[in-house]
N, CA, C and O atoms as a MOPAC input file, in Angstrom:
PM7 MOZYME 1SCF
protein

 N   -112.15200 1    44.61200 1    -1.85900 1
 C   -113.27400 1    45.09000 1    -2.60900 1
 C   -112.72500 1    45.85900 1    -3.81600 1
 O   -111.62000 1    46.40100 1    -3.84500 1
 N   -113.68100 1    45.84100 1    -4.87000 1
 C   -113.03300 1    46.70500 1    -5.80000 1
 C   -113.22400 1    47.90700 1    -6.14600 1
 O   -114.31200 1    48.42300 1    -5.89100 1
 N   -112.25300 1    48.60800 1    -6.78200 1
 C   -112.59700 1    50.11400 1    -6.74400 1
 C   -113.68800 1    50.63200 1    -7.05600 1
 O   -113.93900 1    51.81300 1    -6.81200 1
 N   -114.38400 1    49.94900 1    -7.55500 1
 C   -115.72400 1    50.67700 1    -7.80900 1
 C   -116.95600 1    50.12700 1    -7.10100 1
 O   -118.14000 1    50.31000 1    -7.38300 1
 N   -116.32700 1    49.30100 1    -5.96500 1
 C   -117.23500 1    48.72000 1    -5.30200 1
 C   -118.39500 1    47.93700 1    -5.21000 1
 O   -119.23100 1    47.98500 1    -4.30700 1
 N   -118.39700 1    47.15700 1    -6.27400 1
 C   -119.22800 1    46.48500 1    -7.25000 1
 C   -119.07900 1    44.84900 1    -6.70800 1
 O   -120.06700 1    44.11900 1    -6.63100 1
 N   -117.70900 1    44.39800 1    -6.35300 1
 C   -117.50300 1    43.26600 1    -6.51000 1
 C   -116.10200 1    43.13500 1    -5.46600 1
 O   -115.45900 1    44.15500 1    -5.21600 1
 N   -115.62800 1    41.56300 1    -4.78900 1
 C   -114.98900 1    41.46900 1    -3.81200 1
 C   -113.89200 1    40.10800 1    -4.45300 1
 O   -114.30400 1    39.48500 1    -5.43200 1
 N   -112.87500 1    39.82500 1    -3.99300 1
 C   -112.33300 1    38.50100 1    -4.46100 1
 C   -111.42600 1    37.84000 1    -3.52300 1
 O   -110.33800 1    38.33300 1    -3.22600 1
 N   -111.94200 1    36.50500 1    -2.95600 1
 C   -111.35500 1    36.05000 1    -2.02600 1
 C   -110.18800 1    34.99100 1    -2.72400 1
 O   -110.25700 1    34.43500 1    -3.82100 1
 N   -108.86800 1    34.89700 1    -1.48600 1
 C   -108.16200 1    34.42400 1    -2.10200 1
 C   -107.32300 1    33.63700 1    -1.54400 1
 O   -106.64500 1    34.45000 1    -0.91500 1
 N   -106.83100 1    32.49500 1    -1.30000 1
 C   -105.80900 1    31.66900 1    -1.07300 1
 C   -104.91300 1    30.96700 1    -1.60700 1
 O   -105.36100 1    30.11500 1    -2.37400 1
 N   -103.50300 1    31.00300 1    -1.46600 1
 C   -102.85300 1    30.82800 1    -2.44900 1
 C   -102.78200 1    30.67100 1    -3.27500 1
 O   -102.48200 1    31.74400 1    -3.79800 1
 N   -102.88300 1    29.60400 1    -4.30400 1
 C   -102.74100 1    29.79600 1    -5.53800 1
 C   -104.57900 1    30.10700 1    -6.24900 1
 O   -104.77800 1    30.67300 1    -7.32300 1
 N   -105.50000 1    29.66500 1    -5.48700 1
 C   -106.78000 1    29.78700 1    -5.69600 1
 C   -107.38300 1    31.49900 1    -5.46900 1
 O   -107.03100 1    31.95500 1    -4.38100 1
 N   -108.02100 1    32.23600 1    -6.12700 1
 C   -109.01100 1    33.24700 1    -5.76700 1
 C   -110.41100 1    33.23200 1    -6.87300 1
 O   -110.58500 1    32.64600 1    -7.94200 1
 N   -111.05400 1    33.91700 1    -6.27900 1
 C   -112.40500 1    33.81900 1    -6.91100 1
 C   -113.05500 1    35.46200 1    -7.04100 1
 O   -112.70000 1    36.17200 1    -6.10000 1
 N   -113.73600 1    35.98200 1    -7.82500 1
 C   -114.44900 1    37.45000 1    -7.45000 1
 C   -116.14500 1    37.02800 1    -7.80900 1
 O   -116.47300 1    36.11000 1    -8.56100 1
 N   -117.11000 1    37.95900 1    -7.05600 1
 C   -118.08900 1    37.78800 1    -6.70500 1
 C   -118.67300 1    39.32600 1    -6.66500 1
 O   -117.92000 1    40.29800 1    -6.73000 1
 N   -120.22900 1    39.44100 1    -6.54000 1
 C   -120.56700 1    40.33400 1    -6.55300 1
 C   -120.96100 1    41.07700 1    -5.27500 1
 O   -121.99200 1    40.59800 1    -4.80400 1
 N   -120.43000 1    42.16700 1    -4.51700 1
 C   -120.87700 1    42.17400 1    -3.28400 1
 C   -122.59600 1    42.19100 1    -2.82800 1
 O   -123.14300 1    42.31200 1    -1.73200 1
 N   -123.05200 1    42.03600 1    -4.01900 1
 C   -124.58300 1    41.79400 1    -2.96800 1
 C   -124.33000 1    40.69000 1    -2.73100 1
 O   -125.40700 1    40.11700 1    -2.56400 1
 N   -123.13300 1    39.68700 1    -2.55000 1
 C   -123.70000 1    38.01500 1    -2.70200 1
 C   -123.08300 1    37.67000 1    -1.31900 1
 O   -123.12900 1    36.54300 1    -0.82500 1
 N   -122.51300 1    38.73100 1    -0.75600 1
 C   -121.37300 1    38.51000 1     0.52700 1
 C   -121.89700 1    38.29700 1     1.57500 1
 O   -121.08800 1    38.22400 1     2.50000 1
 N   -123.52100 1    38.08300 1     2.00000 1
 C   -123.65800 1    37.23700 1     3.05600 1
 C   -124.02900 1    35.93400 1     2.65500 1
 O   -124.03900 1    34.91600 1     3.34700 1
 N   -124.38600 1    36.09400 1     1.26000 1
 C   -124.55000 1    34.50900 1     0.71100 1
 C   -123.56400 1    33.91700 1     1.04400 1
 O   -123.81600 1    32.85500 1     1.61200 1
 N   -122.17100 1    34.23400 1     0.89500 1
 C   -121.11300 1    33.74300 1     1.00400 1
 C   -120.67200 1    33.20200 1     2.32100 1
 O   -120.35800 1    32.04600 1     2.60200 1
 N   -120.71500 1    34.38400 1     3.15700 1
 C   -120.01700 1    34.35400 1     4.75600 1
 C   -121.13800 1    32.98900 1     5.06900 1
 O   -120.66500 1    31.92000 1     5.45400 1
 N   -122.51300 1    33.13900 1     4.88100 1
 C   -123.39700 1    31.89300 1     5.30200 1
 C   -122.86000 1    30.78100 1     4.76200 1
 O   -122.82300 1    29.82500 1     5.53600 1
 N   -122.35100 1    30.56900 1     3.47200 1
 C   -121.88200 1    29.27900 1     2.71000 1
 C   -120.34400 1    28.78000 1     3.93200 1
 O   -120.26400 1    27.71600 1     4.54500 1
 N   -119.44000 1    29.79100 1     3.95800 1
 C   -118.44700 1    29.49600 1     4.32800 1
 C   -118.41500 1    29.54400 1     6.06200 1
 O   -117.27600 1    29.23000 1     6.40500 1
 N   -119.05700 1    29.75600 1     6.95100 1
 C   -119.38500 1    29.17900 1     8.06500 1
 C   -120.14800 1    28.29700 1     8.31500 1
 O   -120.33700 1    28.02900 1     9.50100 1
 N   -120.88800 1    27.50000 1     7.20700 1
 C   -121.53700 1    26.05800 1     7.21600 1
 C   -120.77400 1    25.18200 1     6.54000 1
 O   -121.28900 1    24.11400 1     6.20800 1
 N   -119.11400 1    25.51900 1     6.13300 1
 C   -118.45900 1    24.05200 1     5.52700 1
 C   -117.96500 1    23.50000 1     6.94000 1
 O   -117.93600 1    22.27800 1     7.08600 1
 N   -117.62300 1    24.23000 1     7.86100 1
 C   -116.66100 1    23.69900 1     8.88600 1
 C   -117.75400 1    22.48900 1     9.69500 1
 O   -117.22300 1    21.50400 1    10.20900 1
 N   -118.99200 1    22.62500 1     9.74200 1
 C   -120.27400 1    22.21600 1    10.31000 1
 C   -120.35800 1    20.86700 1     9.32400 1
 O   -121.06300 1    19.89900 1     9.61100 1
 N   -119.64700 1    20.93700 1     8.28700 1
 C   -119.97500 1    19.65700 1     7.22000 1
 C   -119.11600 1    19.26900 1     7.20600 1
 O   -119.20100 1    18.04300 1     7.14700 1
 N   -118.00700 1    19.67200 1     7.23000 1
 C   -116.53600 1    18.75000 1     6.85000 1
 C   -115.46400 1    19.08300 1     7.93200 1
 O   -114.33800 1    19.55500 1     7.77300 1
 N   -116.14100 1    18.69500 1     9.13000 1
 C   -115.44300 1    19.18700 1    10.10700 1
 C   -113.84300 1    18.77100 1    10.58500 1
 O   -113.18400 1    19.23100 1    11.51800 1
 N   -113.47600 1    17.70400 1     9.56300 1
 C   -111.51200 1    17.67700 1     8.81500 1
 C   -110.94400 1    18.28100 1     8.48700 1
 O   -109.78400 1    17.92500 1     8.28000 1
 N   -111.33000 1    19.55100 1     8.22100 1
 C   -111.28300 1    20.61700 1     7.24100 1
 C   -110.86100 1    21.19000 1     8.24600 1
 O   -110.10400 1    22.11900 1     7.96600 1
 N   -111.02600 1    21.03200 1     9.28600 1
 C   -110.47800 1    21.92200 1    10.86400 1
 C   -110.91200 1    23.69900 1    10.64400 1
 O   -111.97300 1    24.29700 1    10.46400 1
 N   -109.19300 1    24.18400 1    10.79700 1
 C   -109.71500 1    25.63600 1    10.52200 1
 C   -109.66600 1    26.61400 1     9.32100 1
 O   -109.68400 1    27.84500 1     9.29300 1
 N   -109.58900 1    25.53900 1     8.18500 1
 C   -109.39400 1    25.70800 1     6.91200 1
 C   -110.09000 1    27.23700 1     6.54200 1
 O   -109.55200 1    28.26000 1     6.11900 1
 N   -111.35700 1    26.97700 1     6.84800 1
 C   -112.08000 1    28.09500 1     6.31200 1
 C   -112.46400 1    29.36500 1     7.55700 1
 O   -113.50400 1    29.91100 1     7.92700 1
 N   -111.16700 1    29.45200 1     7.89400 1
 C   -111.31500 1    30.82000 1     9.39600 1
 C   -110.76500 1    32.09500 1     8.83300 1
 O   -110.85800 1    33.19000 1     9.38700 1
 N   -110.05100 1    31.80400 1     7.42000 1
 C   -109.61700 1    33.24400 1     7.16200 1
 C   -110.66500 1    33.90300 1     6.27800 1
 O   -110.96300 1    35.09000 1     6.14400 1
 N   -111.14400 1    32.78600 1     5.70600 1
 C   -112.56600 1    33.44500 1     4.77000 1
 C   -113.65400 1    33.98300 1     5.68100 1
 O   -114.18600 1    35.08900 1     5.58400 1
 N   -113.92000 1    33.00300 1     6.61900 1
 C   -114.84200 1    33.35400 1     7.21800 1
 C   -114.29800 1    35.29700 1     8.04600 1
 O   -114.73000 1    36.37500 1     7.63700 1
 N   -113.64000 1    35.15900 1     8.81200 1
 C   -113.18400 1    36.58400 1     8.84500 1
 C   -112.82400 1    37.45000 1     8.19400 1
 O   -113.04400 1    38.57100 1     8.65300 1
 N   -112.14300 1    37.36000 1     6.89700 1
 C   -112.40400 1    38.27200 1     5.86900 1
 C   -114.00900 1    38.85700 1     5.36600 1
 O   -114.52900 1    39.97100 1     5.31100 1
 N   -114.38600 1    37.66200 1     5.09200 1
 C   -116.38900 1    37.79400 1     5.33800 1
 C   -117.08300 1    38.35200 1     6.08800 1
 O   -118.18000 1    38.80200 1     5.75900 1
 N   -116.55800 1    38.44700 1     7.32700 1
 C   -117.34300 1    38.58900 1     8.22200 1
 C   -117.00800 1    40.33700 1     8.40600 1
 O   -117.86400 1    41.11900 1     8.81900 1
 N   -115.53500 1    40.76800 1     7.99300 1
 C   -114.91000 1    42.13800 1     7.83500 1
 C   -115.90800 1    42.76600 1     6.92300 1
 O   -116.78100 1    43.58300 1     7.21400 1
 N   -115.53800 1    42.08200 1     5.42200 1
 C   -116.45300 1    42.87500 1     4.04400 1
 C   -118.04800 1    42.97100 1     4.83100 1
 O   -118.60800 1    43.99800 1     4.44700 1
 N   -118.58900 1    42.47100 1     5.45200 1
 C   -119.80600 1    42.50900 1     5.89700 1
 C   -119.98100 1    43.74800 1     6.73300 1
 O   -120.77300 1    44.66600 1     6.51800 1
 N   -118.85700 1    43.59700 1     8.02200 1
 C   -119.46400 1    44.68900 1     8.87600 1
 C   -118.96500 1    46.57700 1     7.61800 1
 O   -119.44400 1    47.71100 1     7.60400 1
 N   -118.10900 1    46.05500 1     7.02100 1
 C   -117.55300 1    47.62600 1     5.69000 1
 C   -119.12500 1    47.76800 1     5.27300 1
 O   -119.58400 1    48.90900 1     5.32400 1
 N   -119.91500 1    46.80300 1     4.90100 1
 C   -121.00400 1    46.81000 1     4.14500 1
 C   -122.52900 1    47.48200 1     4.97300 1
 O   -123.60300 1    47.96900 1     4.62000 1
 N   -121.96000 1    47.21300 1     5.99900 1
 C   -123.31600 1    47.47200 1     7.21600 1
 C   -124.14400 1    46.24100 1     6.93900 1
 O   -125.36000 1    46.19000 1     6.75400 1
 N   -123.43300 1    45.44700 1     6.94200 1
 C   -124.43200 1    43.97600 1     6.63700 1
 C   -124.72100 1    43.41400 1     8.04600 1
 O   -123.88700 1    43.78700 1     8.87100 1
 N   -125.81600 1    42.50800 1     8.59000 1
 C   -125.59400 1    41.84800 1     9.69400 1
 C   -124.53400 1    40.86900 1     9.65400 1
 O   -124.30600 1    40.37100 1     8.55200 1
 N   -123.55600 1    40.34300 1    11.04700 1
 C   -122.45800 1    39.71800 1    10.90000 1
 C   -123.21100 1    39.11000 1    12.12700 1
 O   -122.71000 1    38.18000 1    12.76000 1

């Protein structure tokens, strides 16, 4: 998260992205419905999803 707590940026190797934290259950919802769609993808998206699911419970968000 960033220091001013405004905004979050997820990241995998050479790829990262930043976002606004009101958007972080938009997100955690986006990224626990790819595995449900592209289920080749195996456990591709388990570190996002738990990073997500972390920034959420920091947030007092439902997880």
């Amino acid at each position: 998260m960033s220091d001013d707590r405004t905004s979050f940026t997820l990241s995998r190797g050479a790829w990262s992205n930043s976002y606004p934290v009101d958007e972080a259950a938009h997100w955690l919802a986006f990224y626990r419905k790819q595995p449900v769609d592209f289920p080749k993808a195996g456990r591709a998206y388990a570190g996002s999803i738990a990073a997500l699911e972390g920034l959420c419970r920091d947030l007092g968000l439902p997880v």
